[in-house]
N, C-alpha and C positions, 0 to 999 in steps of 0.2 A: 475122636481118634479111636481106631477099633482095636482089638487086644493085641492082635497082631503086628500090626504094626510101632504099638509100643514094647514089644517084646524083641524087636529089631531093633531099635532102638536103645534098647538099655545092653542088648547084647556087643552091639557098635561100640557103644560106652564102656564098657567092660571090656570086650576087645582094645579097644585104644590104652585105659589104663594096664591092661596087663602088659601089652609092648611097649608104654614107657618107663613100666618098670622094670622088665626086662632089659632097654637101653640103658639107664642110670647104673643098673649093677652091672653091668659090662662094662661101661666107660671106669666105673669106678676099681673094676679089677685090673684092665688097662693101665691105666693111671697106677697101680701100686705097683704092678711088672714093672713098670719104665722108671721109679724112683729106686726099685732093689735093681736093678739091671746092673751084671758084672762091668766094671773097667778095666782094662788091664793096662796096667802101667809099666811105662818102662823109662832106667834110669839111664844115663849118660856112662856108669858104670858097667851096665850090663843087667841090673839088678834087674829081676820082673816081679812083679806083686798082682794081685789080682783086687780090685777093694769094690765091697758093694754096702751099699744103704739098707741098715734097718731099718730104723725110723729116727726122726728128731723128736727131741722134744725140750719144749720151752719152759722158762717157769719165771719165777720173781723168788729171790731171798732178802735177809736185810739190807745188803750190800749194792741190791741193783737186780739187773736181767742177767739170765743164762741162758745160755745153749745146749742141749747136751749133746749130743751124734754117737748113733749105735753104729759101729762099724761091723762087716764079716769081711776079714784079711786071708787070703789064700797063701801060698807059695809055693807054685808051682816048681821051683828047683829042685835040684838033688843037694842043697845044703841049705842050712838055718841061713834066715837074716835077722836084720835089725834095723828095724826103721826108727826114727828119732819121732817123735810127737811133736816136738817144731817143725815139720816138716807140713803137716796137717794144718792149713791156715784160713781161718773163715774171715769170710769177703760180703760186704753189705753192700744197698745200692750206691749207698755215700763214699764208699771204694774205702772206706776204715776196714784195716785189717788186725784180727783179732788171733792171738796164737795160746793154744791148749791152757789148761793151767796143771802143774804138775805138781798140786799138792794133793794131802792123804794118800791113797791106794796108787795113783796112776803116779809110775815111773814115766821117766826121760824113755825110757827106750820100748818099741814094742817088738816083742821077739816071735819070730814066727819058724816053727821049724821047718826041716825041709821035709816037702809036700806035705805037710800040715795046714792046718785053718783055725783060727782064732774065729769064735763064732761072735761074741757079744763085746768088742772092744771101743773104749768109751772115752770119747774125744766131750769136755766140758770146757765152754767157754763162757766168761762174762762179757754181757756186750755192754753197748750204749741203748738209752731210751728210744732212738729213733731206727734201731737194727730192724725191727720189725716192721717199716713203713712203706720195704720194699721187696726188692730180690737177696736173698742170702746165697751163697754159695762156698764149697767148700774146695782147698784145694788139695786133692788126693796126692798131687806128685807132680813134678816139673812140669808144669805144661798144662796140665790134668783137672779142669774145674768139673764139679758135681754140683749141679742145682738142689738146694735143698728150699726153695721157696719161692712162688711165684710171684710177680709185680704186685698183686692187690694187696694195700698193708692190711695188718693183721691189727685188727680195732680193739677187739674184745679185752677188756682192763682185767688182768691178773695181779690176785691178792697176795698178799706175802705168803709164801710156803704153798702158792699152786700151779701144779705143772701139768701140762696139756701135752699130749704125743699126738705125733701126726705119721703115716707111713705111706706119702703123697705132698706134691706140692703145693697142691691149693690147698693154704688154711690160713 
């Protein structure tokens, strides 16, 4: 083979890997847009809220499995509300439904003022052992599901005391 032609060659080779890494990181910024992407909700009252996805993240305690869910809440109104944290209720593929827990720091109520935003508000939930062997999903508001997990379970064995964050669905 003459030099040349190996120099075409490797350059082909290198062109192709540069463009699939070029694809990977695109899909992969894709994919984080479309899990923070706003909702805006609205209630039977009139109430409107806006809620978007930080990120999740999972962990293992003494007690079991948790969830935790970073919220950024809007309110677009001209006065405060108050959303209830049972209101916020996570959904597995097994359709067990799992509602906030409201000990230590996290009150009953999340108060948002008017045209205000709460940037990092933090919905913890204890699941079952099999919540991760499917889809999770959360519900933002009447009506209102948020995918936070795609169909393929989540295999990977976490130790007591470790939590993994994810800011996308596939994990």
């Amino acid at each position: 083979m003459n030099r040349r032609l190996q120099w075409m060659v490797a350059g082909a080779a290198l062109t192709v890997i540069v463009v699939s890494l070029l694809m990977m990181s695109w899909s992969r910024v894709r994919e984080a847009r479309a899990f923070g992407r706003p909702h805006r909700v609205r209630t039977f009252g009139g109430t409107n809220y806006v809620v978007r996805l930080a990120e999740t993240t999972i962990g293992r305690t003494d007690s079991g499995r948790v969830v935790i869910v970073g919220l950024i809440v809007a309110n677009p109104n001209p006065f405060d509300i108050e959303l209830h944290r049972h209101w916020f209720v996570l959904a597995d593929m097994d359709k067990d439904y799992f509602l906030p827990t409201t000990t230590g720091a996290q009150t009953d109520l999340i108060k948002v003022p008017a045209h205000g935003v709460i940037d990092n508000e933090l919905l913890t939930f204890a699941v079952d052992e099999t919540s991760f062997d499917g889809t999770l999903g959360l519900l933002v508001g009447h009506q209102y599901m948020v995918m936070l997990k795609g169909i393929e379970p989540y295999t990977r064995k976490l130790a007591v005391g470790e939590y993994r964050s994810f800011r996308r669905q596939d994990w």
